[in-house]
C-alpha positions as CSV (number, residue, x, y, z in Angstrom):
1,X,0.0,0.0,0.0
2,X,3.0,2.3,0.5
3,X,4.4,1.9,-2.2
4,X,1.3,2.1,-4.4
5,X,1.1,5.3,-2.7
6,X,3.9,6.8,-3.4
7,X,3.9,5.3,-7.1
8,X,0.4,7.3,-7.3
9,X,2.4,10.4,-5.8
10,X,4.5,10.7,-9.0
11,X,1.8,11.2,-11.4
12,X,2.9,8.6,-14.2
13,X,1.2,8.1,-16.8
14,X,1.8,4.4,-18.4
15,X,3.9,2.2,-16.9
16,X,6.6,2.7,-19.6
17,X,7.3,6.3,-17.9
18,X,7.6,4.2,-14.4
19,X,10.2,2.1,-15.8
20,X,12.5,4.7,-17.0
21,X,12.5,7.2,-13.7
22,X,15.2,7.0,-11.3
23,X,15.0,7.8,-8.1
24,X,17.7,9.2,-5.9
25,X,16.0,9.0,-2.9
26,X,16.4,6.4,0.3
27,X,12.7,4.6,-1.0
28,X,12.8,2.7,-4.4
29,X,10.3,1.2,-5.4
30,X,10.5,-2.4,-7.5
31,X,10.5,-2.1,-11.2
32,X,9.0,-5.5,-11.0
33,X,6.3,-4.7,-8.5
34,X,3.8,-6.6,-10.3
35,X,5.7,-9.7,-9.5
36,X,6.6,-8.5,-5.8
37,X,3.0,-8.0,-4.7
38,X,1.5,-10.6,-7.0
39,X,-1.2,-11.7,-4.3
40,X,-2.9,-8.4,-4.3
41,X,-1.7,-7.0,-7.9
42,X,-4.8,-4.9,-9.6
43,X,-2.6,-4.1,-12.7
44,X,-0.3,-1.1,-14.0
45,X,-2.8,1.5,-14.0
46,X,-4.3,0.6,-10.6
47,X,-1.0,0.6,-9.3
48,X,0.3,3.9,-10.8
49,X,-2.8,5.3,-11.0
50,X,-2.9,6.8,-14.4
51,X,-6.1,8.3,-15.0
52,X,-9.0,6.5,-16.6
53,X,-9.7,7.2,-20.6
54,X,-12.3,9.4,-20.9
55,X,-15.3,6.5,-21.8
56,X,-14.1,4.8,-18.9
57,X,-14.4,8.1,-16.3
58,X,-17.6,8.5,-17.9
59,X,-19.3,4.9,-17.1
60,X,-17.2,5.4,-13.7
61,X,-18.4,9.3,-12.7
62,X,-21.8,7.6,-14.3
63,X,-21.9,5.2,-11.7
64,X,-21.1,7.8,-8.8
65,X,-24.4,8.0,-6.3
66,X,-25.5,11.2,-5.7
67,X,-23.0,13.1,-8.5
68,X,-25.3,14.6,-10.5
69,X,-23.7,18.2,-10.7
70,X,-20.2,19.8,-11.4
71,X,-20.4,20.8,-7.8
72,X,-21.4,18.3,-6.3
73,X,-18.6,16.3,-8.7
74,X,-15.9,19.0,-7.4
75,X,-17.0,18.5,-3.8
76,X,-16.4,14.6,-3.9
77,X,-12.6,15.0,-5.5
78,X,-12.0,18.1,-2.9
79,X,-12.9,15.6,0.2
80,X,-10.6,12.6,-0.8
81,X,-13.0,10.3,0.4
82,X,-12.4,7.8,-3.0
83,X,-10.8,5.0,-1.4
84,X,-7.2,4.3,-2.8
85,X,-8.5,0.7,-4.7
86,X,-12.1,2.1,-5.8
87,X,-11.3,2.6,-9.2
88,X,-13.0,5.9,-9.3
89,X,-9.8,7.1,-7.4
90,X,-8.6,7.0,-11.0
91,X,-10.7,9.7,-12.3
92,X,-9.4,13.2,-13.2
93,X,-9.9,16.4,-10.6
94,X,-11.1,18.5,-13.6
95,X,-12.5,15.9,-16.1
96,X,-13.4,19.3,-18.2
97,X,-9.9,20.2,-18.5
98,X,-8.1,16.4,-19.0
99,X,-10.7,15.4,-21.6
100,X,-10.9,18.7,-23.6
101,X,-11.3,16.9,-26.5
102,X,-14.2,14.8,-25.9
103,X,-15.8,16.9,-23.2
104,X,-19.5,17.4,-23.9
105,X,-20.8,18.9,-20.8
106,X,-20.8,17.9,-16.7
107,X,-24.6,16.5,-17.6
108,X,-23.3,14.0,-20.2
109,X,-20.4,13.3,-17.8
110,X,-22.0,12.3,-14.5
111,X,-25.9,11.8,-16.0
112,X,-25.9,10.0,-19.6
């Protein structure tokens, strides 16, 4: 869990950008973590926590009870109450600004 965390820290984003960094630092974390912590191993992008494509925050936020508004959205990612291994801790802070491109509003975001 400590590790995941601090992997998480770093902001990668693919597991290709984990693999080159060097760290100078006293804590190093295994290149091979997925083989280190094979019992409870969720994958690279659980691990890293590289944020979710934008389909996949969509069906994620979607799925969120009660987040049916931008604030109400904003509120939830300003209380860090998303649980480290809920996949929704894998959604973007400002899911307007990461997914420019396919943004069409916070109502076809959280609502459908």
């Amino acid at each position: 869990e400590e590790a995941r965390r601090i992997a998480r820290g770093h902001g990668f984003d693919s597991k290709g950008e984990f693999l080159e960094y060097t760290c100078p630092g006293a804590y190093q974390i295994p290149k091979d973590a997925d083989i280190v912590w094979a019992e409870s191993w969720n994958g690279w992008e659980d691990f890293l926590g590289i944020t979710l494509t934008f389909t996949e925050g969509r069906e994620v936020a979607r799925k969120l009870e009660e987040i049916e508004s931008e604030e109400a959205y904003m509120a939830l990612m300003k209380s860090k109450t998303i649980q480290d291994g809920d996949v929704a801790s894998r959604l973007p802070y400002r899911p307007d600004l990461k997914y420019k491109g396919d943004w069409q509003g916070w109502k076809d975001f959280l609502v459908g």
